[in-house]
C-alpha positions in Angstrom: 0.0 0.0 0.0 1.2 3.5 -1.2 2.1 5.6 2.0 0.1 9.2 1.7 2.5 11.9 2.0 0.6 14.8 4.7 0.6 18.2 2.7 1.1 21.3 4.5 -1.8 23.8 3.6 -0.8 25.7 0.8 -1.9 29.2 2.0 0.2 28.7 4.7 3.2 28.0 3.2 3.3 31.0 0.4 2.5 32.9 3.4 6.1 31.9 5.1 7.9 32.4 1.4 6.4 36.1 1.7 7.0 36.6 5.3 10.7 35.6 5.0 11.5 36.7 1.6 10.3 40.6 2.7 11.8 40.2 5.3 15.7 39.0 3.9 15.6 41.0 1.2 14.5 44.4 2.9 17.1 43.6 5.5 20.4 45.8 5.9 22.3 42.8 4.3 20.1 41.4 2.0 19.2 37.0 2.4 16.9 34.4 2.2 16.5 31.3 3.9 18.0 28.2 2.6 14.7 26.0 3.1 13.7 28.2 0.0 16.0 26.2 -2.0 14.0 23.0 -2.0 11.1 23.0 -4.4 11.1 20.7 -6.8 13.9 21.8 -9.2 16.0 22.3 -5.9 15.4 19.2 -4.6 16.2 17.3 -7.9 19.2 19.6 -8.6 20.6 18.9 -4.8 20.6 15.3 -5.8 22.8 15.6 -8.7 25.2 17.8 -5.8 25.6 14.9 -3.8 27.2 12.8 -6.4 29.5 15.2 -8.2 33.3 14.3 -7.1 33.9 17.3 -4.9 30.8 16.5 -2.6 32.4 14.2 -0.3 29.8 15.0 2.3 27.5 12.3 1.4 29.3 9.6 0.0 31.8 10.0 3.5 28.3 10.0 5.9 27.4 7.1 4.3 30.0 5.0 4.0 30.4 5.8 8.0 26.4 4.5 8.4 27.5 1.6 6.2 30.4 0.2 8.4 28.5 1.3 11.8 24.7 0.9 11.4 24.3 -2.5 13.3 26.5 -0.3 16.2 24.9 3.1 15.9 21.2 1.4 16.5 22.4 -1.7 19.4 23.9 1.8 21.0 20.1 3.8 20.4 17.7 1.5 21.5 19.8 -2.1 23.3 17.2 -4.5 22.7 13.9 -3.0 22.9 12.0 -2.0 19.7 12.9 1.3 17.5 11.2 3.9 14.9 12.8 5.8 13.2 11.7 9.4 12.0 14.4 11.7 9.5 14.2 15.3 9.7 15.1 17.1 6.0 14.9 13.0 4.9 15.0 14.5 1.2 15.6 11.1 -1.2 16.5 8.9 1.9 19.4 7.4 0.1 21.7 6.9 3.0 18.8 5.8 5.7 18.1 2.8 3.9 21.6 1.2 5.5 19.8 2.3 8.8 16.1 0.8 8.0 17.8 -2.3 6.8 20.1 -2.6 10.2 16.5 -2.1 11.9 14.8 -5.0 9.8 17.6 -7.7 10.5 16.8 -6.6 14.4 12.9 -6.5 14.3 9.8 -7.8 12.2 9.1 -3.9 11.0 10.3 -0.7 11.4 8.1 2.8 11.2 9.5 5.5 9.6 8.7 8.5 9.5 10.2 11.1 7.0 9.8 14.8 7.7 10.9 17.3 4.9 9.8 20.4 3.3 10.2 18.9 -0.4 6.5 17.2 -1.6 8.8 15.7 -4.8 11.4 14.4 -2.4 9.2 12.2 -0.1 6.9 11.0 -2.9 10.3 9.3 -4.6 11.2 8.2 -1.1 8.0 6.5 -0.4 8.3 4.7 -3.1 11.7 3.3 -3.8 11.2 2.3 -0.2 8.1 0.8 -0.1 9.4 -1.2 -3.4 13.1 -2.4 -1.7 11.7 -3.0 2.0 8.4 -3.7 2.1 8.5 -4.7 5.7 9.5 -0.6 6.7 5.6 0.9 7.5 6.2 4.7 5.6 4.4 7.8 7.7 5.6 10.7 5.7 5.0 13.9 6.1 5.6 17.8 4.4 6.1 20.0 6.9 9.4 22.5 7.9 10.6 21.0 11.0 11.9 24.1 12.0 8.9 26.1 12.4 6.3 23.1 13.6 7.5 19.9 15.1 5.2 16.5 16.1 6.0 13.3 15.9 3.6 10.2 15.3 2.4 8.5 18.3 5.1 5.7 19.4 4.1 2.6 21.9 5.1 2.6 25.5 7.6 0.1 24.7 9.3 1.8 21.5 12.3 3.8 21.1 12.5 6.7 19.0 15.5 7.4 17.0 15.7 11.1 15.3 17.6 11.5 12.4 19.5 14.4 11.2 21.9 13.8 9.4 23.7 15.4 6.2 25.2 18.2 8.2 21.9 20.2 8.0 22.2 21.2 11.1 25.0 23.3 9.9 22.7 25.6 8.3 21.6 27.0 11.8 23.7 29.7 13.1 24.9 28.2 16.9 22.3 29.8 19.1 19.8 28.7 16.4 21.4 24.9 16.2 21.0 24.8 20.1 17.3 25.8 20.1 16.5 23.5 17.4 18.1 20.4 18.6 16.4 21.7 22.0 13.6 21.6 20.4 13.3 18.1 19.1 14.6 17.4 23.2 11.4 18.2 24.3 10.0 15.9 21.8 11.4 12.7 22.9 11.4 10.5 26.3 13.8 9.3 28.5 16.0 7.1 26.3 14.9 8.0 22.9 17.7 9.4 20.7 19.0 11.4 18.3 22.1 11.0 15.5 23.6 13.8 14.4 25.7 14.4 11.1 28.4 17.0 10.9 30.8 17.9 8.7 34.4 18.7 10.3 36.7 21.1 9.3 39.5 19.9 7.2 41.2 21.8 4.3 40.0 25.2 2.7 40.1 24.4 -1.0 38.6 21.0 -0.6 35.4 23.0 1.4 35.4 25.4 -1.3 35.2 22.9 -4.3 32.3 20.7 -2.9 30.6 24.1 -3.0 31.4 25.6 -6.2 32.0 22.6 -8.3 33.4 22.4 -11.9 30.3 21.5 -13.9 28.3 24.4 -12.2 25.1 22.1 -11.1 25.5 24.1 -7.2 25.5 27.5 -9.1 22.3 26.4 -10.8 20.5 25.2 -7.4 21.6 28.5 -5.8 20.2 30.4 -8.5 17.1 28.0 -8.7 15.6 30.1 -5.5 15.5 33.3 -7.7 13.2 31.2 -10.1 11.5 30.2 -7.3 10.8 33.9 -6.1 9.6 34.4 -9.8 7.1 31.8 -10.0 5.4 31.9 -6.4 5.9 36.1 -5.9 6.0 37.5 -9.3 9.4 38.8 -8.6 11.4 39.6 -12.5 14.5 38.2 -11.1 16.9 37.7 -14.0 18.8 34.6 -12.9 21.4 35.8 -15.2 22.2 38.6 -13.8 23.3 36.9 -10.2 26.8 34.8 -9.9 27.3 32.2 -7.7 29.6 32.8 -4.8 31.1 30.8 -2.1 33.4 31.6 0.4 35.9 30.5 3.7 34.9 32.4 6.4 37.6 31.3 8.8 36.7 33.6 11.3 33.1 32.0 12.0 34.3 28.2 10.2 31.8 28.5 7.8 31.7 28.4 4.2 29.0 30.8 3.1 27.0 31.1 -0.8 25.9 33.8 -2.0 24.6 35.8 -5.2 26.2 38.5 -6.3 24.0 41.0 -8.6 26.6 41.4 -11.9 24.8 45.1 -12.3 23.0 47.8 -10.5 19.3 46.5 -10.9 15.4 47.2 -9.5 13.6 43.7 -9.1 9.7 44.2 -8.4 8.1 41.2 -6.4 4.3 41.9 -7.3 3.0 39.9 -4.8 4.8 41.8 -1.9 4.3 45.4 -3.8 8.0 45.5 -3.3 10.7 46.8 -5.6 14.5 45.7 -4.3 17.4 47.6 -5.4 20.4 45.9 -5.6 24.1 47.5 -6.5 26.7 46.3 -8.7 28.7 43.9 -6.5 26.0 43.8 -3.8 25.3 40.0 -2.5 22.3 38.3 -1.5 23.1 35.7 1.3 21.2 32.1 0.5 23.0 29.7 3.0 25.7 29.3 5.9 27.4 25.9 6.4 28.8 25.6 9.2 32.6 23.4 10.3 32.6 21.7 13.8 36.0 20.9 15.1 36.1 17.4 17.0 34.4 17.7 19.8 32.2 20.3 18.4 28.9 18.4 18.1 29.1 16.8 21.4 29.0 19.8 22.7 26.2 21.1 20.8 24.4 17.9 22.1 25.1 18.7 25.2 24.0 22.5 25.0 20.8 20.9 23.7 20.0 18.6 26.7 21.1 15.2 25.2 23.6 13.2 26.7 26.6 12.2 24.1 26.6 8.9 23.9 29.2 7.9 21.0 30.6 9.4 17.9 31.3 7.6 14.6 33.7 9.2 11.5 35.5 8.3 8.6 39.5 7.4 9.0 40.2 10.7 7.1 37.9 12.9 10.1 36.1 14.5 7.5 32.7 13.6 8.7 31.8 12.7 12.5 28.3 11.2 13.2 26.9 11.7 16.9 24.3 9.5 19.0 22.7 11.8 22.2 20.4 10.2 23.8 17.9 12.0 25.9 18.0 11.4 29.5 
C-alpha cells in the first residue's frame, strides 16, 4: 500500500515564502533562507550535488552509516523495539543502510520522514516501499523548524531522530541549540537522536564541494531566484546573479551567496516590493557551518542530550553523533 504523504496547507506556506522573503531581502544585508532552495527543481538539482566528485559529504556520511549501522542502532535503543523518524529525509538514500540494520533486528520498522520537499518524499516512499516492504512509511511535508510533532510511538518503543547530512550546519549556533532543543522536548527518556556534521579539514577542498566544476550548485543556488519568480511575481533575472562561495575562517563556515553582476530594481508583485540591488552587492542564501572534533558533542550537550558515541570516517572528514535523551 502507497504511503500518503501529509501536505502542509498551501496558504500557509506561500504565506512563510512572503513573510521571510520581505523580510531577507529588505534587511540591511540582503538573504533568504536556505529551506527556499527545495522545491522541486532544488530538490532534484541537490541530488545531482551529492554525487558530483567534490561532494564528499554524502558519500563520506554514508560509508560511515555503512560500516556502523548495526552499532549506531544496538547503541540507540539495546534490545527493545525502535522507529525511526528523518528530519530534511529528502531522497532517503543513505537511511536505507539504517532501515535495513533495523529490519535484521525487528519484524518492521516505522519510519517516518519529515521534509519540506513534496517531490522528495513522494520518490522516497516509493523506492522504499518497493526495496523494503516490511518498513511501515508515515511521511509527512512540513518545515521541522517552524512546527514539530511526531507520530504516536508505543510505551515500549524507542524513537531514533535522524538528522543527518550536516543540516544542522545551516543554523547559526544559538539557532542549532534551540532547534536540537527543540526536538529534546519531543522525545522521552531514552529516545535518541544522530547527528551528522561535517568537520573542518582543508580550505580548498570545502570550497570545491561548494562551487563545483560542472556548475550544477550554481544552478540550485540560482534556482531560488526562479522560485521567487514563480510563487511572488518577482522579474528576477537569474542571469544577472553569480554564484559565490566563500571560507569564512573567522566563524568556520563556508558561506554562498549571489552577487547581482549590475546595478538593478527587481519588483516582487505579490509583496508590492521593488528591491534595489548594487553592482557587487550580494544576497546571502546559505551558511554551512565546520565543527571541530568535539564540536557536536557539545552542541548535544548544550541541547539537553547526553553524548553517547561518535562515529567518523578514517580521514575525520565527517563525524556522526548518538545523544540520547536522559
Amino acid at each position: 500500500m502507497t504511503a500518503q504523504v501529509v501536505l502542509p496547507l498551501v496558504d500557509a506556506v506561500l504565506d512563510r515564502v512572503a513573510d521571510d522573503v520581505r523580510r531577507g531581502l529588505t534587511a540591511p544585508s540582503k538573504s533568504l533562507p536556505p529551506w527556499l532552495f527545495y522545491d522541486e527543481a532544488g530538490s532534484r538539482l541537490f541530488e545531482l550535488i551529492t554525487d558530483l566528485p567534490e561532494y564528499y559529504l554524502t558519500r563520506t556520511e554514508r560509508s560511515i552509516l555503512a560500516k556502523n549501522a548495526t552499532a549506531i542502532l544496538t547503541a540507540a535503543c539495546h534490545d527493545q523495539p525502535l522507529r525511526i523518524v528523518e528530519l530534511g529525509a529528502g531522497s532517503a538514500a543513505k537511511t536505507r543502510l539504517l532501515l535495513q540494520a533495523g529490519l535484521d533486528r525487528q519484524p518492521s520498522v516505522v519510519y517516518e520522514p519529515i521534509d519540506v520537499s513534496f517531490t522528495a518524499l513522494e520518490s522516497a516512499c516509493r523506492q522504499i516501499e518497493g526495496e523494503m516492504p516490511r518498513v511501515e512509511v508515515v511521511p509527512r511535508v512540513i518545515d521541522y523548524t517552524c512546527e514539530l510533532d511526531f507520530e504516536p510511538c508505543g510505551s515500549h518503543e524507542r524513537r531514533l531522530v535522524l538528522y543527518i547530512g550536516s543540516s544542522i550546519g545551516n543554523f547559526e549556533p544559538d539557532e542549532a541549540i534551540r532547534l536540537l532543543h527543540r526536538i529534546r522536548s519531543r522525545l522521552r527518556p531514552g529516545d535518541g537522536l544522530l547527528l551528522g556534521v561535517d568537520l573542518v579539514k582543508d580550505r580548498n577542498m570545502l570550497l570545491a564541494a561548494y562551487d563545483d566544476a560542472e556548475g550544477v550548485t550554481a544552478a540550485f543556488n540560482r534556482n531560488v531566484l526562479v522560485r521567487l519568480n514563480r510563487e511572488l511575481g518577482a522579474d528576477f533575472d537569474p542571469g544577472a546573479f553569480a554564484h559565490r562561495a566563500h571560507w569564512n575562517p573567522f566563524a568556520s563556515r563556508i558561506e554562498m551567496h549571489l552577487e547581482s553582476l549590475c546595478a538593478q530594481v527587481v519588483r516582487l508583485a505579490a509583496l508590492d516590493l521593488e528591491v534595489e540591488f548594487a553592482a557587487g552587492e550580494t544576497l546571502h542564501t546559505e551558511n554551512s557551518y565546520k565543527f571541530p572534533p568535539g564540536g557536536a558533542e557539545a552542541l548535544l550537550s548544550a541541547s539537553g542530550f547526553t553524548p553517547v558515541f561518535t562515529w567518523t570516517d578514517p580521514r575525520q572528514w565527517f563525524a556522526v553523533c548518538l545523544g540520547r535523551a536522559e
